[in-house]
Backbone as JSON Lines, residues from 0, in Angstrom:
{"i":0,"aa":"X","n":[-15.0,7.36,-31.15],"ca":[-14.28,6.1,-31.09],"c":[-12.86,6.32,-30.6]}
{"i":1,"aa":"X","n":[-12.53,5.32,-29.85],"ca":[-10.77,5.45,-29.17],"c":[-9.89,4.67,-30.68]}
{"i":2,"aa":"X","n":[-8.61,5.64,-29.83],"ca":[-7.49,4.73,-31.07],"c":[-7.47,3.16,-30.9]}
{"i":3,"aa":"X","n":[-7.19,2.32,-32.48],"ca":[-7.1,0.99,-32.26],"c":[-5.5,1.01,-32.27]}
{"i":4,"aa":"X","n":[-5.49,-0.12,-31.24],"ca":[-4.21,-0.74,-31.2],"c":[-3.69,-2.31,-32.03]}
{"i":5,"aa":"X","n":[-3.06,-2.49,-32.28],"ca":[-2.63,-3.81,-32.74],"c":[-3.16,-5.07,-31.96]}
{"i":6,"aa":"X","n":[-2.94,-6.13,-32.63],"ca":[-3.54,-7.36,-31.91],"c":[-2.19,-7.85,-30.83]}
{"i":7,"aa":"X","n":[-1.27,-7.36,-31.32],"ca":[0.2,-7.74,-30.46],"c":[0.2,-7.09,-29.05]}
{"i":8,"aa":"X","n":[0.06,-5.77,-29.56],"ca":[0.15,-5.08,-28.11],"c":[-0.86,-5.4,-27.19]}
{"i":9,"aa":"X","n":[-2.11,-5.24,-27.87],"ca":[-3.27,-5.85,-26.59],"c":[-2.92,-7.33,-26.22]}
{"i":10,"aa":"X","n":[-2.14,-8.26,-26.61],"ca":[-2.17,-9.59,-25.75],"c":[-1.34,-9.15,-25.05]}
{"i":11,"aa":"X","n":[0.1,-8.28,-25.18],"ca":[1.06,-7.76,-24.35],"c":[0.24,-7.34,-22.85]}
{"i":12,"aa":"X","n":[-0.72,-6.11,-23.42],"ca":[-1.53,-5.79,-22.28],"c":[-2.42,-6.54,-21.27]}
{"i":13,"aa":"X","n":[-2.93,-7.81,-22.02],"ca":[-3.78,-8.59,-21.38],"c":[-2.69,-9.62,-20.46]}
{"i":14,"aa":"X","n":[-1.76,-9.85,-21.15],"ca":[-0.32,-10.35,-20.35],"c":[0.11,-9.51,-19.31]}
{"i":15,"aa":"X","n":[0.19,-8.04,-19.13],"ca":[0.45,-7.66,-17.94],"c":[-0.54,-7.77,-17.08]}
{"i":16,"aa":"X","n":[-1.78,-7.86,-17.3],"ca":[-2.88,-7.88,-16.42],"c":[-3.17,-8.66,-15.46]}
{"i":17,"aa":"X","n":[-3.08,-9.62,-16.05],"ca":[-2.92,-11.16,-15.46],"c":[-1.56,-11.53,-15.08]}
{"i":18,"aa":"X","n":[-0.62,-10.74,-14.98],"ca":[0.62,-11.0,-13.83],"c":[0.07,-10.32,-12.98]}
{"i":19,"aa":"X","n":[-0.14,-9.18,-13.2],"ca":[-0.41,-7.94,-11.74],"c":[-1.95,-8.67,-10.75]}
{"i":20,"aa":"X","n":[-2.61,-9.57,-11.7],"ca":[-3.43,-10.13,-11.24],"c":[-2.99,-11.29,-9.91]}
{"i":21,"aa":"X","n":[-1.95,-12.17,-10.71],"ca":[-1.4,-13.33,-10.06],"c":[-0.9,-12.61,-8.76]}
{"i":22,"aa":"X","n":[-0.01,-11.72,-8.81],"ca":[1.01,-11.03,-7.6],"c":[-0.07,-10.42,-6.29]}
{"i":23,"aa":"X","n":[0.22,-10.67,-5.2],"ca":[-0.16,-10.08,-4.04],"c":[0.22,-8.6,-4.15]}
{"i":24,"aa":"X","n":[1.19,-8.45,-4.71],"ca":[1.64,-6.96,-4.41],"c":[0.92,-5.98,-5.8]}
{"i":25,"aa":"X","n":[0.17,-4.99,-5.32],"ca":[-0.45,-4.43,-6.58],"c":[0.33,-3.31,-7.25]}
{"i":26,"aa":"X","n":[-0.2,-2.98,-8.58],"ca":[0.78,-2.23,-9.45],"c":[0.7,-1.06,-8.8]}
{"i":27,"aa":"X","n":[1.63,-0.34,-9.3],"ca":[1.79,1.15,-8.87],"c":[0.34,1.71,-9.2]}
{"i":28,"aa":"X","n":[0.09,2.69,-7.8],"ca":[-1.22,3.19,-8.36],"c":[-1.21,4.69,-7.12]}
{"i":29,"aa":"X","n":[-1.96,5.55,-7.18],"ca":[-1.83,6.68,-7.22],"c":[-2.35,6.64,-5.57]}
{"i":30,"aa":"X","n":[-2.73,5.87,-5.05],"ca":[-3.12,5.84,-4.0],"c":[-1.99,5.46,-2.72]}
{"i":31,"aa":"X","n":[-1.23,4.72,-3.66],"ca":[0.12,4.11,-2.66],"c":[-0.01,2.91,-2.24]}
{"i":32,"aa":"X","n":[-1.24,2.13,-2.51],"ca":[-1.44,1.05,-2.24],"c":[-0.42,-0.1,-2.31]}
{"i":33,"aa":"X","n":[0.12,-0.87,-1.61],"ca":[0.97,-2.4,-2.09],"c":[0.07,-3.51,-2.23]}
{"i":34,"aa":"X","n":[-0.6,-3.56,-1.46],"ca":[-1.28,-5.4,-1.48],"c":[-2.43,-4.79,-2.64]}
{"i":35,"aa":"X","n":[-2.13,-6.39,-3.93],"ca":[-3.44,-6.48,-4.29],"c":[-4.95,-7.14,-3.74]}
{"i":36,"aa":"X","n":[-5.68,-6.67,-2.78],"ca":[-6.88,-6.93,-2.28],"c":[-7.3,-7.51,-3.46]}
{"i":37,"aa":"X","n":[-7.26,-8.03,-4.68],"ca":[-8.32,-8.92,-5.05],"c":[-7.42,-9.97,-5.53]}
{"i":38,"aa":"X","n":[-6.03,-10.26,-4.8],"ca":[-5.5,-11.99,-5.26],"c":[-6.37,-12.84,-4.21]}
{"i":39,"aa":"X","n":[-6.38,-14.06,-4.89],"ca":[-7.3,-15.23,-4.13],"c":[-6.69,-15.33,-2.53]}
{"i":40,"aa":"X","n":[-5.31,-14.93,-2.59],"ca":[-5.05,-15.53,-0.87],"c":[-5.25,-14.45,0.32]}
{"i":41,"aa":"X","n":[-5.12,-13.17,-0.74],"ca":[-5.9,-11.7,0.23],"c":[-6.92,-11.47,0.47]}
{"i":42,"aa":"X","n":[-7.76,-12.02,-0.38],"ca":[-8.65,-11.17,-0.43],"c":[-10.03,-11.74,0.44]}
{"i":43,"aa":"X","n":[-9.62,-13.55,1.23],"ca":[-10.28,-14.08,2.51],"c":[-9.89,-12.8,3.71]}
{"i":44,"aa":"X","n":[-8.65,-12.46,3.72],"ca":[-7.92,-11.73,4.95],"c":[-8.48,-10.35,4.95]}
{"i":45,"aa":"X","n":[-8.83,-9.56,4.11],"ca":[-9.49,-8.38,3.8],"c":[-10.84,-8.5,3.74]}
{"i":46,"aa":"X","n":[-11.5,-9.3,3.45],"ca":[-12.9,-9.48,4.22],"c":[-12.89,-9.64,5.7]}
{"i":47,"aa":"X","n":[-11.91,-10.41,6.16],"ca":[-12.37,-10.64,7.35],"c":[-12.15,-9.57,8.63]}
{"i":48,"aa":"X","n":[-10.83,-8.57,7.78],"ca":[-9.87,-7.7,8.43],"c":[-11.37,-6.53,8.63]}
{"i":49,"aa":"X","n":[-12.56,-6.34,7.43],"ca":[-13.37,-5.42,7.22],"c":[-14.01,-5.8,8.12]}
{"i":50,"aa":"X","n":[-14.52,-7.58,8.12],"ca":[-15.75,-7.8,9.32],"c":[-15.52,-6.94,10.69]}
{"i":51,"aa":"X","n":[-13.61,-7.56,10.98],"ca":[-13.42,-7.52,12.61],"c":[-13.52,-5.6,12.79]}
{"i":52,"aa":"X","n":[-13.49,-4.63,11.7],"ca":[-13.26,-3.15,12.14],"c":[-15.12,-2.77,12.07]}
{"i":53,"aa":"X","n":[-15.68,-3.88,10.91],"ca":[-17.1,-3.68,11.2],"c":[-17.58,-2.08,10.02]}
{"i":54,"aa":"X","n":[-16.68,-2.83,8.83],"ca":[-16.29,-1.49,8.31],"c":[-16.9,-2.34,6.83]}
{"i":55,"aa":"X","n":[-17.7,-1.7,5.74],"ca":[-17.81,-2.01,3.9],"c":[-16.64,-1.64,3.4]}
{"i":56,"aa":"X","n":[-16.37,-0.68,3.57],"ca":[-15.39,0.08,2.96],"c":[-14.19,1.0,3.75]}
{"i":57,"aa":"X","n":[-13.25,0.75,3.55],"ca":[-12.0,0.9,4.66],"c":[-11.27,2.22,4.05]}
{"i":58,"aa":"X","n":[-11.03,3.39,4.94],"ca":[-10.5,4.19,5.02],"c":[-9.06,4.38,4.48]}
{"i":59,"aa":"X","n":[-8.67,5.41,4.06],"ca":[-6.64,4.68,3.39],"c":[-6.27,4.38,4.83]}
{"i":60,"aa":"X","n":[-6.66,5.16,5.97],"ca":[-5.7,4.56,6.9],"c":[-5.94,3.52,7.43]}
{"i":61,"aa":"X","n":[-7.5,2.97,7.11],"ca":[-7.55,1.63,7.74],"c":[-6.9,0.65,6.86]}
{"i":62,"aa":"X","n":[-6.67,0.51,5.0],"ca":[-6.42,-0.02,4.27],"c":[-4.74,0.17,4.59]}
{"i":63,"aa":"X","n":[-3.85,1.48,4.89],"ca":[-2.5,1.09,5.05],"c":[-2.13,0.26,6.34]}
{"i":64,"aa":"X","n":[-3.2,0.36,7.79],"ca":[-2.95,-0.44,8.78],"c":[-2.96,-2.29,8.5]}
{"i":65,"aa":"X","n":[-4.43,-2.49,7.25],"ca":[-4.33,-3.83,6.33],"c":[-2.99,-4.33,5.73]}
{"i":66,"aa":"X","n":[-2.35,-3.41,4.96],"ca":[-1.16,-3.64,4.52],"c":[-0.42,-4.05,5.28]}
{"i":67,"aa":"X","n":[0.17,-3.16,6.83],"ca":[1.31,-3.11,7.75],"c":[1.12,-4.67,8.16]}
{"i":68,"aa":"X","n":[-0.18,-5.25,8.59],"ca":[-0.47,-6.47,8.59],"c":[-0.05,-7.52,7.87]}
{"i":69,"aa":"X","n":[-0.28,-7.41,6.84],"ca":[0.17,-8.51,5.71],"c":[1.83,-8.4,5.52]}
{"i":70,"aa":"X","n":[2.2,-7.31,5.74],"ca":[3.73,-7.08,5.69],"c":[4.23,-7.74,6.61]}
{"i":71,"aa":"X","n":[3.78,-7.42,7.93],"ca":[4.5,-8.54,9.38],"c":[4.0,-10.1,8.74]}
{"i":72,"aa":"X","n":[3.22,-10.33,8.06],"ca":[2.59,-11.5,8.55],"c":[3.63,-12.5,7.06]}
{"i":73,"aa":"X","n":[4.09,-12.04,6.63],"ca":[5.03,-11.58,5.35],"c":[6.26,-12.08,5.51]}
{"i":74,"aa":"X","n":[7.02,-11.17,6.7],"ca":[8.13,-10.84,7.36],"c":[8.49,-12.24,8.18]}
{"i":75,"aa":"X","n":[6.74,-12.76,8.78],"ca":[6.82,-13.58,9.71],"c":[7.15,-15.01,8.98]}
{"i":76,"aa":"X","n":[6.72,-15.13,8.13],"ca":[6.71,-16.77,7.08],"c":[8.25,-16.5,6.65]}
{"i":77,"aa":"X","n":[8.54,-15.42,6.16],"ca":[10.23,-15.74,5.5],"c":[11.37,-15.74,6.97]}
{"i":78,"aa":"X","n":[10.9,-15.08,7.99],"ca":[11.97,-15.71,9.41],"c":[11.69,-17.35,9.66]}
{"i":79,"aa":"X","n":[10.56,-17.91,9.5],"ca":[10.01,-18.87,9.75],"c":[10.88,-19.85,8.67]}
{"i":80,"aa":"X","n":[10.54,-19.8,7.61],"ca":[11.19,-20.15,6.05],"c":[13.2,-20.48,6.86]}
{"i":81,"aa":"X","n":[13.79,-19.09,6.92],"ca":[14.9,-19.11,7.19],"c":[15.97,-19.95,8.28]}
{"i":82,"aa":"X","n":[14.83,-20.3,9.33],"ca":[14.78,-21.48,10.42],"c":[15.8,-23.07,9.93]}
């Protein structure tokens, strides 16, 4: 059996989950990843980014070229915004 934790801290935890959930940008993770691929507004663009390479499963370098994407496309709405 794992250690139990309090009822406090696990809503704490279930509270970070579901921010990192909400955010496009994903938590620190060992891979280097930024975009969270499973928020609702990415994760149309990452299917479709997989259809057009014709790819299930995307390589880190095809997944950091995904990112560089979403970053311009990012870059492009807040020049747009600043107008």
């Amino acid at each position: 059996m794992g250690k139990r934790i309090s009822f406090d801290i696990a809503q704490e935890l279930a509270r970070a989950k579901q921010d990192n959930e909400n955010s496009i940008y994903a938590p620190h993770n060992s891979y280097g990843y930024k975009i969270n691929i499973h928020h609702p507004q990415i994760r149309p663009l990452y299917e479709r980014y997989k259809e057009y390479l014709g790819e299930n499963i995307l390589s880190d370098k095809q997944r950091f070229e995904f990112e560089m994407i979403i970053f311009k496309m990012i870059e492009k709405k807040k020049s747009e915004r600043s107008k």
